[in-house]
Structure formats: C-alpha cells, structure tokens
N, CA, C and O atoms as a Maestro MAE file, in Angstrom:
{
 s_m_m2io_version
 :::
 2.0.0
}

f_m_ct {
 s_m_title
 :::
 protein
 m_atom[332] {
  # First column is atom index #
  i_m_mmod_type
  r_m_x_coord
  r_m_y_coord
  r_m_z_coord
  i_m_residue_number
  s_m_chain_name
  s_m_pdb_residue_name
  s_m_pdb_atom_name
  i_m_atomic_number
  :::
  1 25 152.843 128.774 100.998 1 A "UNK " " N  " 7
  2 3 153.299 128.779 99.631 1 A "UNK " " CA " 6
  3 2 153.592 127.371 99.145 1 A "UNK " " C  " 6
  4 15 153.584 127.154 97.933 1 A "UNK " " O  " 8
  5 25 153.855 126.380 100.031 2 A "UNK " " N  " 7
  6 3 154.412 125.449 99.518 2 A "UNK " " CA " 6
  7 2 153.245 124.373 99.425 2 A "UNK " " C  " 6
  8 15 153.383 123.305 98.828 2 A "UNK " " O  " 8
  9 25 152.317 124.687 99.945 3 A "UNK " " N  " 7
  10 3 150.814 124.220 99.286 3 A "UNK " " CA " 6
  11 2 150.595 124.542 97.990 3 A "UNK " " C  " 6
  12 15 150.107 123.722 97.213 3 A "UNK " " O  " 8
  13 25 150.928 125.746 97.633 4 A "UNK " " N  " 7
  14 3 150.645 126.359 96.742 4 A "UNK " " CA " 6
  15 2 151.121 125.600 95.403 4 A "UNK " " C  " 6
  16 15 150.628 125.335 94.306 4 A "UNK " " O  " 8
  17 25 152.357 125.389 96.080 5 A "UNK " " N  " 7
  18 3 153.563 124.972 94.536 5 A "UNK " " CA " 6
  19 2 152.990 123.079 94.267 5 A "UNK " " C  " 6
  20 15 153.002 122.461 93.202 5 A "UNK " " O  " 8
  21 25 152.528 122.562 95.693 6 A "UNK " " N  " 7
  22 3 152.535 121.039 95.403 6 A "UNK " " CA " 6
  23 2 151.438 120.878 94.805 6 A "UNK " " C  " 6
  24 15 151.291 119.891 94.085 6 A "UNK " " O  " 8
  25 25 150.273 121.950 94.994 7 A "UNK " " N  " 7
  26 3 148.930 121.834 94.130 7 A "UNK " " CA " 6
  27 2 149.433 121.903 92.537 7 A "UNK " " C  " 6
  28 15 149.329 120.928 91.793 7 A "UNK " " O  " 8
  29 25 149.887 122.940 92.195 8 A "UNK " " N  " 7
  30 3 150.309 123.200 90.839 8 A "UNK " " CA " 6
  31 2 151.468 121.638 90.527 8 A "UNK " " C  " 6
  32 15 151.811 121.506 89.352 8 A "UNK " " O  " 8
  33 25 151.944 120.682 91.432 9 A "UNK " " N  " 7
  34 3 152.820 120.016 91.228 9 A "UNK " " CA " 6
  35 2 154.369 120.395 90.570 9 A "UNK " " C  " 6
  36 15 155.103 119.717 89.851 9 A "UNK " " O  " 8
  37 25 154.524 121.687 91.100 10 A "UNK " " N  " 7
  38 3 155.920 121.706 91.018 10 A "UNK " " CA " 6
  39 2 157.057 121.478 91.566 10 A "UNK " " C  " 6
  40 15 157.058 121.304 92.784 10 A "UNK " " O  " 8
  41 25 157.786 121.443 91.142 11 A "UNK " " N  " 7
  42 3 158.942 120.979 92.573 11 A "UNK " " CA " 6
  43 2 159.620 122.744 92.575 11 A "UNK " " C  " 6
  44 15 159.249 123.670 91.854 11 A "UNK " " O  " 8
  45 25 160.551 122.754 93.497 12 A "UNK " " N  " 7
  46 3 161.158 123.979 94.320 12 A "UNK " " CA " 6
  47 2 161.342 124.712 92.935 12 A "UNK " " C  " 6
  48 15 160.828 125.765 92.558 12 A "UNK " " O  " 8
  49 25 162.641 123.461 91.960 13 A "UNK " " N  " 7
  50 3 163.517 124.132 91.226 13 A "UNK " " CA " 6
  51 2 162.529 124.792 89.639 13 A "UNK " " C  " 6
  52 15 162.737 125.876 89.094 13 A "UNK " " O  " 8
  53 25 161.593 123.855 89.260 14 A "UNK " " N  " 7
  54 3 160.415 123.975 88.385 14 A "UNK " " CA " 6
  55 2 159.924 125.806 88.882 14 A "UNK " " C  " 6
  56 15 160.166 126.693 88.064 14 A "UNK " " O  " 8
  57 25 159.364 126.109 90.019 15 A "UNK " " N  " 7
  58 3 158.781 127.084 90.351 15 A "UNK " " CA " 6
  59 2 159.925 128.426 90.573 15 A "UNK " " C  " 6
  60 15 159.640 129.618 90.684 15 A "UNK " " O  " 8
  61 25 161.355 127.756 90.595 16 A "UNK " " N  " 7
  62 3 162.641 128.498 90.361 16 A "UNK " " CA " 6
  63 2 162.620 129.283 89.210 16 A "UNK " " C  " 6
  64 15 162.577 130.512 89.159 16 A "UNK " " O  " 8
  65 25 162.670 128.040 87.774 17 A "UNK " " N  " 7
  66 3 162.546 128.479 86.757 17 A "UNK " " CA " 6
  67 2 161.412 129.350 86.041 17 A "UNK " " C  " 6
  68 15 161.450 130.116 85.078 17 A "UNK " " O  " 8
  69 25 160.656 129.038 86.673 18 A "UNK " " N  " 7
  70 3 159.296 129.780 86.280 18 A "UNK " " CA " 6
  71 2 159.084 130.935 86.605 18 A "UNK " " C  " 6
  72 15 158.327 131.636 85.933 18 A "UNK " " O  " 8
  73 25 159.682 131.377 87.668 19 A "UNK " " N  " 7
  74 3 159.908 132.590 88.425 19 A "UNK " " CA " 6
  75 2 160.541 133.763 88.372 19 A "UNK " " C  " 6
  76 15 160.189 134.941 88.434 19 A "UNK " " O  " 8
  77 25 161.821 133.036 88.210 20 A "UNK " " N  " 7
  78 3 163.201 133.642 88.618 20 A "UNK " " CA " 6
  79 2 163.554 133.727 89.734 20 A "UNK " " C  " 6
  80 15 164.663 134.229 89.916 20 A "UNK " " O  " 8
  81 25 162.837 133.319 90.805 21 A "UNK " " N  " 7
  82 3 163.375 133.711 92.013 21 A "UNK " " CA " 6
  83 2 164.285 132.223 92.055 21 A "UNK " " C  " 6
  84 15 163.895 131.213 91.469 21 A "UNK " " O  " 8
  85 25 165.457 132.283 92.792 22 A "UNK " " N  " 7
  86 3 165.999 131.520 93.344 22 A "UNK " " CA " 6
  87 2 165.986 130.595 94.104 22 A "UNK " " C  " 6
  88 15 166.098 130.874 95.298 22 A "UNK " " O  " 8
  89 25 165.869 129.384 93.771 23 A "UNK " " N  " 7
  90 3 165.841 128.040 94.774 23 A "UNK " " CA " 6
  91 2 166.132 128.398 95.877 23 A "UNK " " C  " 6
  92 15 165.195 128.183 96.646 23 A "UNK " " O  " 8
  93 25 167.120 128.921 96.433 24 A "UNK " " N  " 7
  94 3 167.332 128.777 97.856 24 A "UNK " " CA " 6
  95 2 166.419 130.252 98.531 24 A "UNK " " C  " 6
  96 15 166.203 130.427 99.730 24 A "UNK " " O  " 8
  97 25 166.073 131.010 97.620 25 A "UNK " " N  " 7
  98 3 165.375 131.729 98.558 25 A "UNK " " CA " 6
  99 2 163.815 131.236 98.762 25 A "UNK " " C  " 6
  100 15 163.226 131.455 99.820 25 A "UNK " " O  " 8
  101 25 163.172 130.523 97.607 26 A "UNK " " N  " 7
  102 3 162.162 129.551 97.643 26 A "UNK " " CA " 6
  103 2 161.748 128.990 99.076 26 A "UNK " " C  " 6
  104 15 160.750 129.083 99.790 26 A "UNK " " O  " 8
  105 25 163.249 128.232 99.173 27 A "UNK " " N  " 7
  106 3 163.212 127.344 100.243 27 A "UNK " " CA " 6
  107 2 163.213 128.016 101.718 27 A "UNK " " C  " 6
  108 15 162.627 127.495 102.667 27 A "UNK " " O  " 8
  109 25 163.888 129.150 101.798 28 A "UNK " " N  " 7
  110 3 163.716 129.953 103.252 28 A "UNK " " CA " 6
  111 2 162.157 130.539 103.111 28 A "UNK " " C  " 6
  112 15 161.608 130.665 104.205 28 A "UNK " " O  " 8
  113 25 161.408 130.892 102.040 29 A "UNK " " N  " 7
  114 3 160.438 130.905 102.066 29 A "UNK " " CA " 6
  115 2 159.617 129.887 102.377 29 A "UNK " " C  " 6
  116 15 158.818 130.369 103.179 29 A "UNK " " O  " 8
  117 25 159.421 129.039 102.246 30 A "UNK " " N  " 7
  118 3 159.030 127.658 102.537 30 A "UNK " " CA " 6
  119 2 158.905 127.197 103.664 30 A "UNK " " C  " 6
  120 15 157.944 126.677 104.230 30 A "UNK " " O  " 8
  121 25 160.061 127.435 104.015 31 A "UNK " " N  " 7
  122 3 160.775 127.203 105.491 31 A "UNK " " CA " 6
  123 2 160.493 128.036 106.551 31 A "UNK " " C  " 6
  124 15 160.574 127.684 107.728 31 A "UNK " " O  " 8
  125 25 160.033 129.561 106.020 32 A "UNK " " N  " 7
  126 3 159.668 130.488 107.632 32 A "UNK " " CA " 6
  127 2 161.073 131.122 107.863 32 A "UNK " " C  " 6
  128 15 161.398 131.556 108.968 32 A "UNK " " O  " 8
  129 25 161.902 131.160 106.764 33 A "UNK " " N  " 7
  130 3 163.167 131.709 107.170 33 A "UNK " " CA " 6
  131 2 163.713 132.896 106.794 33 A "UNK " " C  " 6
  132 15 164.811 133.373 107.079 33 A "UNK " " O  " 8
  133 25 162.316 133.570 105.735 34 A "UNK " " N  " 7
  134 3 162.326 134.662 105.629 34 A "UNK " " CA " 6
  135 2 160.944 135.584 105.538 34 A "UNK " " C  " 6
  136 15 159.888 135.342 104.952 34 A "UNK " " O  " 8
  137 25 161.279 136.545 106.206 35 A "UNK " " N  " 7
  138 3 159.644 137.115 106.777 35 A "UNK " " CA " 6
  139 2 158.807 137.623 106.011 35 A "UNK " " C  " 6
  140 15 157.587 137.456 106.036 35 A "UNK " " O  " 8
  141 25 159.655 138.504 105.032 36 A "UNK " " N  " 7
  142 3 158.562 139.563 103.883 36 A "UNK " " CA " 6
  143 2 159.350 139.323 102.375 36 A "UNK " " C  " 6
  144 15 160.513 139.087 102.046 36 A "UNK " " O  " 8
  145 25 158.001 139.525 101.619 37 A "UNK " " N  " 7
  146 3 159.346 139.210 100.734 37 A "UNK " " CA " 6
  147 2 158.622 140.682 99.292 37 A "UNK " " C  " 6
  148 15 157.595 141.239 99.680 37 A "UNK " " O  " 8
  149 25 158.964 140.987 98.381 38 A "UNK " " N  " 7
  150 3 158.860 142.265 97.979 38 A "UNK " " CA " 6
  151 2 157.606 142.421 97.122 38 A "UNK " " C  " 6
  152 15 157.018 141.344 97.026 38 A "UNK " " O  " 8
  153 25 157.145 143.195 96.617 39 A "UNK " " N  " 7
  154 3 155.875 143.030 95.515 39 A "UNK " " CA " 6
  155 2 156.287 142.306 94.163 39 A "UNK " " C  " 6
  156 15 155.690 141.304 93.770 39 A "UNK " " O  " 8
  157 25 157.416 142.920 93.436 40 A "UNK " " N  " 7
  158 3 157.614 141.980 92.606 40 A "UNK " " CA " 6
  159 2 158.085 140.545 92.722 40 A "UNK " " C  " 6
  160 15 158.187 139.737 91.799 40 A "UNK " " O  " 8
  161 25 158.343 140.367 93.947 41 A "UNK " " N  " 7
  162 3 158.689 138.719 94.046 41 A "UNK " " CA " 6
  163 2 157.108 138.015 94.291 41 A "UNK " " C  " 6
  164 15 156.793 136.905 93.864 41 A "UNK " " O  " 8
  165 25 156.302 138.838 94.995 42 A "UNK " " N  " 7
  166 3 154.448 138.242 95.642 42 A "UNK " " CA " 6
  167 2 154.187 138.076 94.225 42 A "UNK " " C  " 6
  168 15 153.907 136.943 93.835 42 A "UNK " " O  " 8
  169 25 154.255 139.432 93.049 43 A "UNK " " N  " 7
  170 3 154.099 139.074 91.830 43 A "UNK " " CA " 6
  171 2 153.771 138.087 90.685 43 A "UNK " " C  " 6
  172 15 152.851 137.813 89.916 43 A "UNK " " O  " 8
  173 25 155.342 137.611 91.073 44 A "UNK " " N  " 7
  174 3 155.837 136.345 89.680 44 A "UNK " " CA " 6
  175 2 155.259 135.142 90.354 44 A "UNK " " C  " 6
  176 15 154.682 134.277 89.695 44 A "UNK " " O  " 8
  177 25 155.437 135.043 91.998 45 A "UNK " " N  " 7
  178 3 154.917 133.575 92.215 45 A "UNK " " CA " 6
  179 2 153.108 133.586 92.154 45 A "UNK " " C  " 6
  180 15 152.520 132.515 92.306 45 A "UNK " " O  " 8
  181 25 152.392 134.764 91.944 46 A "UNK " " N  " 7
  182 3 150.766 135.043 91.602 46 A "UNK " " CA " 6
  183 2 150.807 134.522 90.510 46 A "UNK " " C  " 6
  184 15 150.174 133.475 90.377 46 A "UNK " " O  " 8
  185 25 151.589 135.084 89.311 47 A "UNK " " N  " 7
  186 3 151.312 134.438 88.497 47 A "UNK " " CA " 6
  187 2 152.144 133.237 87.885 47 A "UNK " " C  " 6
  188 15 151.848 132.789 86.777 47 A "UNK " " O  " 8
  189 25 153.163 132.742 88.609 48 A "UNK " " N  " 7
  190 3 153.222 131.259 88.546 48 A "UNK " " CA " 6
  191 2 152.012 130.406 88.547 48 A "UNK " " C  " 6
  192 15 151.512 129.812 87.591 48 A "UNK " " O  " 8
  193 25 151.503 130.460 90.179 49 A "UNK " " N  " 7
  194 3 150.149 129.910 90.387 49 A "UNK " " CA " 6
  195 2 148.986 130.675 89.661 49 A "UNK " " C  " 6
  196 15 147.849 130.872 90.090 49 A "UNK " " O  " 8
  197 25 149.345 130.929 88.871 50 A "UNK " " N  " 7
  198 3 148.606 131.588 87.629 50 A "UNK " " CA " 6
  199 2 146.530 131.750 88.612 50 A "UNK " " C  " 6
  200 15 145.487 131.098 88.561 50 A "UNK " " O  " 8
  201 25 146.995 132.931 89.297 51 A "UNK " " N  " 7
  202 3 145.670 133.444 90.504 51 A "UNK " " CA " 6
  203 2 146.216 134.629 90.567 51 A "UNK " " C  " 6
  204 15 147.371 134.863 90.212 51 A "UNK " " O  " 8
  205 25 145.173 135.725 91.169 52 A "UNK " " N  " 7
  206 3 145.379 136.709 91.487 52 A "UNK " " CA " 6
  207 2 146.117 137.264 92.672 52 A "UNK " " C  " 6
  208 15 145.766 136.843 93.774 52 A "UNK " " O  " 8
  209 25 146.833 137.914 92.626 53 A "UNK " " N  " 7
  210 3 147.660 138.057 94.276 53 A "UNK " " CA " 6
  211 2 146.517 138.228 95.117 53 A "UNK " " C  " 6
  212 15 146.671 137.680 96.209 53 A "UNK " " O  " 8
  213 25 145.693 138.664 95.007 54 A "UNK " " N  " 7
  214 3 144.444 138.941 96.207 54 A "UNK " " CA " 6
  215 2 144.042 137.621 96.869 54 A "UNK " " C  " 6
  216 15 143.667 137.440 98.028 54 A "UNK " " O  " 8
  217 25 144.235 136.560 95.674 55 A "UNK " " N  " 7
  218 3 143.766 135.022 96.059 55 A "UNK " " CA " 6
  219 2 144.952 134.486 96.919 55 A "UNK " " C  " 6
  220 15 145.007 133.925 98.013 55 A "UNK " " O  " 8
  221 25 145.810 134.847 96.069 56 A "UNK " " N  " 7
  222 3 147.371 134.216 96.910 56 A "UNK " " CA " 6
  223 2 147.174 134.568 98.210 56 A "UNK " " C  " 6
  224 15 146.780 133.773 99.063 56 A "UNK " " O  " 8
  225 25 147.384 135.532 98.379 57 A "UNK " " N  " 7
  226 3 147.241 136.372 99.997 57 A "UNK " " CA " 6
  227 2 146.099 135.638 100.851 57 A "UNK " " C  " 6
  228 15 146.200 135.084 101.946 57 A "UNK " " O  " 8
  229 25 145.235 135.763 100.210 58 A "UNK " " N  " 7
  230 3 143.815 135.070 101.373 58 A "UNK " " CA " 6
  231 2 144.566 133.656 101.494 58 A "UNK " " C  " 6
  232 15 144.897 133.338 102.636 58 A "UNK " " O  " 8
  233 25 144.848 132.845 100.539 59 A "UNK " " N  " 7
  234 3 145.449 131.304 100.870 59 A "UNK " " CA " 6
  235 2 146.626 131.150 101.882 59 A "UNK " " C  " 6
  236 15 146.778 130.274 102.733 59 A "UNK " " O  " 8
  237 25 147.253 131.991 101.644 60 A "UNK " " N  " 7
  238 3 148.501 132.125 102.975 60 A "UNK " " CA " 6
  239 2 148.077 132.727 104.053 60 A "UNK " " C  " 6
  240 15 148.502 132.313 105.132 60 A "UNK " " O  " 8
  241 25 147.109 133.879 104.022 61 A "UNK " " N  " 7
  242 3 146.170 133.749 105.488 61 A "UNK " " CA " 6
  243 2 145.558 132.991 105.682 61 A "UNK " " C  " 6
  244 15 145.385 132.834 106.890 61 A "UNK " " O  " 8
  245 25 144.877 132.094 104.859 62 A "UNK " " N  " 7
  246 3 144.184 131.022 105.312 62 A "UNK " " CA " 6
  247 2 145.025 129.994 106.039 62 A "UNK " " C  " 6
  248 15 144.723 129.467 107.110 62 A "UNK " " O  " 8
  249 25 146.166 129.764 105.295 63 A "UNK " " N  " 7
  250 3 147.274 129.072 105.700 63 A "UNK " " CA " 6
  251 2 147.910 129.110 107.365 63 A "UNK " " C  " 6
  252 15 148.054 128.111 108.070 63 A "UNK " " O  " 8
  253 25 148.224 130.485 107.746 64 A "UNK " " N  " 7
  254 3 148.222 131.010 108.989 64 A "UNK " " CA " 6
  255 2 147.167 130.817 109.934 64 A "UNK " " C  " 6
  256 15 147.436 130.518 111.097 64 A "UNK " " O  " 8
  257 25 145.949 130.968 109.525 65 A "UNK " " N  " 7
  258 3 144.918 131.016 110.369 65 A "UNK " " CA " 6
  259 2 144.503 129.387 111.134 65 A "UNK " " C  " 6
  260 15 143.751 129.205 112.092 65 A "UNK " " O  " 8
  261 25 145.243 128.393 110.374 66 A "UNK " " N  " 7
  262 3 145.157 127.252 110.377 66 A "UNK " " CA " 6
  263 2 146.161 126.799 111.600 66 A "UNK " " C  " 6
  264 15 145.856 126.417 112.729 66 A "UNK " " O  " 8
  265 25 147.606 126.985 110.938 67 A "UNK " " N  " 7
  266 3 148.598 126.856 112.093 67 A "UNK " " CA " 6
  267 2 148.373 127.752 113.442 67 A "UNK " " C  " 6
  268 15 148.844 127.328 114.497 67 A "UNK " " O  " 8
  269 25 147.459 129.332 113.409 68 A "UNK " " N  " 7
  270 3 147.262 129.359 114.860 68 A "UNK " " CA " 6
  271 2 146.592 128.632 115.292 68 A "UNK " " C  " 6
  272 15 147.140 127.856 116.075 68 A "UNK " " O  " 8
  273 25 145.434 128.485 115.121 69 A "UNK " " N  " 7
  274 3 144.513 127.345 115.386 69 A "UNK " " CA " 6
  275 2 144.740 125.965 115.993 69 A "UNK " " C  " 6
  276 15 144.189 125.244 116.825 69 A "UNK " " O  " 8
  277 25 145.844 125.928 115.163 70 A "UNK " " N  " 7
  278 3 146.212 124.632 115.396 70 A "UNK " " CA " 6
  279 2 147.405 124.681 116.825 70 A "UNK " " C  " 6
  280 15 147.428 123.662 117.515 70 A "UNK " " O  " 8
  281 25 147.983 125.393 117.070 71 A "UNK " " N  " 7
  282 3 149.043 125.731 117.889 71 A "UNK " " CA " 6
  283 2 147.713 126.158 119.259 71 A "UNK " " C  " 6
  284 15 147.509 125.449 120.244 71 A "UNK " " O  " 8
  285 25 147.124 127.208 119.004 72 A "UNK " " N  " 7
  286 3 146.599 127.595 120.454 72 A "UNK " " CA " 6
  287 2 145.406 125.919 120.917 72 A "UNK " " C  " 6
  288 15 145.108 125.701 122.091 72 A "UNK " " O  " 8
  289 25 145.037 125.205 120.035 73 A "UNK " " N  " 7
  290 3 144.618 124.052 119.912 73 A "UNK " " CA " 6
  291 2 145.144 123.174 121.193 73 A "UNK " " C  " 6
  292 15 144.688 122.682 122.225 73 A "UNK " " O  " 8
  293 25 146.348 123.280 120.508 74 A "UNK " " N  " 7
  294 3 147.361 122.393 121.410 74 A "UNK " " CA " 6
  295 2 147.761 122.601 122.552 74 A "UNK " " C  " 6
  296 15 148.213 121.701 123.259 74 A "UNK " " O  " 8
  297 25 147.651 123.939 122.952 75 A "UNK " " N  " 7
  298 3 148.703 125.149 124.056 75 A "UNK " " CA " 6
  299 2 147.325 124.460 124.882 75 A "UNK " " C  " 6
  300 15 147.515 123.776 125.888 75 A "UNK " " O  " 8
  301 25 146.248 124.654 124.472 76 A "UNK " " N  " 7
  302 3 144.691 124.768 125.424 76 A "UNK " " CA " 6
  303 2 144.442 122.843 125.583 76 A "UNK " " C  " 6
  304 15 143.724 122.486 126.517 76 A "UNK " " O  " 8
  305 25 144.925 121.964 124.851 77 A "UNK " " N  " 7
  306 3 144.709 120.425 125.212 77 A "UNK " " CA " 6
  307 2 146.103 120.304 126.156 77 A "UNK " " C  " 6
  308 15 145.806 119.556 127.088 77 A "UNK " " O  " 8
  309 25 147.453 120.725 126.280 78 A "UNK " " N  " 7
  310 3 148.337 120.319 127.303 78 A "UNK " " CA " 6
  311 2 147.916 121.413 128.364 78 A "UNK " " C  " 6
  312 15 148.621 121.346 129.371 78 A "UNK " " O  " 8
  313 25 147.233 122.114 128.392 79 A "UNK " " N  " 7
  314 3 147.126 123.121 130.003 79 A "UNK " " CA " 6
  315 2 146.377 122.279 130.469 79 A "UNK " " C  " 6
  316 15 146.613 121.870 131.606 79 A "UNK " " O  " 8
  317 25 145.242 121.765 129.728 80 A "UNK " " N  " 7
  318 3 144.028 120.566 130.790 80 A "UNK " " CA " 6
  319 2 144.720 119.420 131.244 80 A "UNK " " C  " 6
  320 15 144.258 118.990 132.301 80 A "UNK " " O  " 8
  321 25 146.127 118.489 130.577 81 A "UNK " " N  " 7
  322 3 146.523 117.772 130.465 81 A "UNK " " CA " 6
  323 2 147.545 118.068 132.426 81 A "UNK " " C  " 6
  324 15 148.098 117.373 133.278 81 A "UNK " " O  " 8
  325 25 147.328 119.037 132.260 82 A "UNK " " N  " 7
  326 3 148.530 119.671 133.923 82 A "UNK " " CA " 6
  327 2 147.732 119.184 135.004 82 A "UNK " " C  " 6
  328 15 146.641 118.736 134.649 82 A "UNK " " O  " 8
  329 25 147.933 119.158 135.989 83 A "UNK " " N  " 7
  330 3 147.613 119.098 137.370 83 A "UNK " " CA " 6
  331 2 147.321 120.386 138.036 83 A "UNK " " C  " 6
  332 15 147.036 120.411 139.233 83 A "UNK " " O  " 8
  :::
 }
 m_bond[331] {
  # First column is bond index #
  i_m_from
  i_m_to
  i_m_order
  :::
  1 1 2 1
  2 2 3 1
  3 3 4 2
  4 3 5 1
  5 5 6 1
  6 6 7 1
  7 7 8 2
  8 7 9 1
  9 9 10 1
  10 10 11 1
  11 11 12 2
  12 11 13 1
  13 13 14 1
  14 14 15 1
  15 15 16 2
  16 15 17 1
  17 17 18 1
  18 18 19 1
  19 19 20 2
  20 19 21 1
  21 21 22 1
  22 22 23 1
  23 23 24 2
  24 23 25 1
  25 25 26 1
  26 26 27 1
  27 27 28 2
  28 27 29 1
  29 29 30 1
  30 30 31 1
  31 31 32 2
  32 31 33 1
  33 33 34 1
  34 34 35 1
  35 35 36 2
  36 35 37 1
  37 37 38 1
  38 38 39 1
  39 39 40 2
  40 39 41 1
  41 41 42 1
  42 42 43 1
  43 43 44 2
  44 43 45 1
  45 45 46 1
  46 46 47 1
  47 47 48 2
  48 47 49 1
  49 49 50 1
  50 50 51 1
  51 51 52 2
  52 51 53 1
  53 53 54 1
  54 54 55 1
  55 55 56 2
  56 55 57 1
  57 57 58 1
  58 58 59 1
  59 59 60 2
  60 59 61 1
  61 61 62 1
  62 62 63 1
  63 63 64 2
  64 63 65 1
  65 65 66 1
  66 66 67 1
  67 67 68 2
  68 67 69 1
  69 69 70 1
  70 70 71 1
  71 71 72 2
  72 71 73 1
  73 73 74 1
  74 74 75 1
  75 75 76 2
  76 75 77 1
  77 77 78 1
  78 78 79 1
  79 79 80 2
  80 79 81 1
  81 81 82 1
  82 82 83 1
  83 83 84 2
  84 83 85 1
  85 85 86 1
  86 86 87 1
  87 87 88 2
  88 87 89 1
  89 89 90 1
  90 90 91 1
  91 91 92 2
  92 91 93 1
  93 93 94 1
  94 94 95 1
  95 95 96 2
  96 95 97 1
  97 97 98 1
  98 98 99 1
  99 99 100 2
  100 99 101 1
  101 101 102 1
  102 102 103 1
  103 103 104 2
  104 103 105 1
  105 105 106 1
  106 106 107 1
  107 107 108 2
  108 107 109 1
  109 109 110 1
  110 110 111 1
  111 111 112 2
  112 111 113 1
  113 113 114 1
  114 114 115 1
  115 115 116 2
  116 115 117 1
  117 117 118 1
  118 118 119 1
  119 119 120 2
  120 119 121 1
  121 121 122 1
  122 122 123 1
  123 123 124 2
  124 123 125 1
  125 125 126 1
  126 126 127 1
  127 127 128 2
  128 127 129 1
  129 129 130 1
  130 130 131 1
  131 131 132 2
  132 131 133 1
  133 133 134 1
  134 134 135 1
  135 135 136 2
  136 135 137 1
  137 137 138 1
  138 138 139 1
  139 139 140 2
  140 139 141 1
  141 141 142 1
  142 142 143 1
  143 143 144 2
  144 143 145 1
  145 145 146 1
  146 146 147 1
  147 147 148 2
  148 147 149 1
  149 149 150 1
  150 150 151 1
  151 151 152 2
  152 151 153 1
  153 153 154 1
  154 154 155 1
  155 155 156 2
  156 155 157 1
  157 157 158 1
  158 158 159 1
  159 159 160 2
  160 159 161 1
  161 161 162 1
  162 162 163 1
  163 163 164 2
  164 163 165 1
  165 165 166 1
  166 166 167 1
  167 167 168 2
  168 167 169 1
  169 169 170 1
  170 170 171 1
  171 171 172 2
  172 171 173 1
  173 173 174 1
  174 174 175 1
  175 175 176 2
  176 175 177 1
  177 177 178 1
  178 178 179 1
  179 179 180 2
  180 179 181 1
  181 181 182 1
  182 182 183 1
  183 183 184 2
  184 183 185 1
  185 185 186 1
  186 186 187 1
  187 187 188 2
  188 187 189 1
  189 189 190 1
  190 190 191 1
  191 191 192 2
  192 191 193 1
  193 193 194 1
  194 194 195 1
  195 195 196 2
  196 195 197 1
  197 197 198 1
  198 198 199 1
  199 199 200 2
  200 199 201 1
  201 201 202 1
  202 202 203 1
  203 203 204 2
  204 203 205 1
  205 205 206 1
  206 206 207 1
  207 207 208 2
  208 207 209 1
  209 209 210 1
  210 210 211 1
  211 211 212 2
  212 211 213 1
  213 213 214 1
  214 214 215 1
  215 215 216 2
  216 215 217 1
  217 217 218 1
  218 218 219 1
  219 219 220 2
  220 219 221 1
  221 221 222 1
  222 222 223 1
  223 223 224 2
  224 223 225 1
  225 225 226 1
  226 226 227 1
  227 227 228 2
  228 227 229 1
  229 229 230 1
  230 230 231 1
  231 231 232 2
  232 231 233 1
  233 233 234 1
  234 234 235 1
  235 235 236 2
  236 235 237 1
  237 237 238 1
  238 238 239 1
  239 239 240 2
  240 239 241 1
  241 241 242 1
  242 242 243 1
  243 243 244 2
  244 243 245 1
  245 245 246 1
  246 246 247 1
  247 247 248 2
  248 247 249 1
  249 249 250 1
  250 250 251 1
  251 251 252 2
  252 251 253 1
  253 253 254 1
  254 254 255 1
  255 255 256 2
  256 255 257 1
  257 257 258 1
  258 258 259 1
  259 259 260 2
  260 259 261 1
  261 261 262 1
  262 262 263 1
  263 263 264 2
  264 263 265 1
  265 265 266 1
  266 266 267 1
  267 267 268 2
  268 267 269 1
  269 269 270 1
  270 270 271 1
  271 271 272 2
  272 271 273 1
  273 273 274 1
  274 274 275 1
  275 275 276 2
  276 275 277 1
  277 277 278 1
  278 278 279 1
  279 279 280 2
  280 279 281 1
  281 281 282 1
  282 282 283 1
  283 283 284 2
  284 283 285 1
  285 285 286 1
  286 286 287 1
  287 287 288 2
  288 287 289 1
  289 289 290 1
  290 290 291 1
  291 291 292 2
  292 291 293 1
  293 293 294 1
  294 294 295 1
  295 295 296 2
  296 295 297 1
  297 297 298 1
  298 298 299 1
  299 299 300 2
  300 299 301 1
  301 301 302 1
  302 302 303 1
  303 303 304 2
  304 303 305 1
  305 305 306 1
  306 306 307 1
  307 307 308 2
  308 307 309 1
  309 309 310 1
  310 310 311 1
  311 311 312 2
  312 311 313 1
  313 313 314 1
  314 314 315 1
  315 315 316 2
  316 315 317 1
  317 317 318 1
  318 318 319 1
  319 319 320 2
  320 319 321 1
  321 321 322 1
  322 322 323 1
  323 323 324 2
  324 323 325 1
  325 325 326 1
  326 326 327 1
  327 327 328 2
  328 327 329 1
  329 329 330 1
  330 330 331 1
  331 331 332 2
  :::
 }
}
C-alpha cells in the first residue's frame, strides 16, 4: 500500500484525509501491523488511488510475491553460504 500512496505522492496524513481512515491505522497498515482490513476500508483507499479494487489487490499481491521471493532468495544464498 505504501507504494501505492508514494506513487500517487501522498503523504500518510493527505491519504488520511482523503479517506477517512485514520493516520494511525494507515500506518499499522503500512507497517504489517494489521492483517485484514474490511471491504469498506479496501474500498475508499481503491478509490483514493483512484483504480479498481481488482487492480489494488493484484498490486499488493504483486507486492507479496516480491518480498517472498525476495526472502526465500536469501534463506537459499545463506544455506550455500554454511559449511
């Protein structure tokens, strides 16, 4: 998501207002500090980033698909790195 917001160039509190959702829940979003969050909240930030939730969704799986990648990446360059 927070790709999401720096493409559009907003900051936290900008995408606050635009929203309604709350800065600090923004930020646990952001952060991985909260897991699911409801349809009308997936909603308002779709059309913040003024896209379809279908698009949103593929970009945050895309998003995911990246950090596993990138994590089992790493898990598989320090196992060769062992003795």
């Amino acid at each position: 998501m927070k790709k999401n917001r720096l493409d559009h160039q907003y900051t936290v509190r900008d995408l606050s207002n635009k929203t309604g959702i709350s800065f600090a829940y923004i930020n646990q979003l952001e952060n991985n500090k909260r897991g699911s969050v409801t349809l009308d909240t997936f909603f308002r930030l779709s059309e913040a980033f003024d896209m379809m939730p279908s698009q949103l969704l593929k970009n945050i799986e895309d998003d995911i698909r990246l950090l596993d990648e990138n994590f089992f990446s790493n898990c598989s360059s320090n196992e060769k790195d062992q003795p």
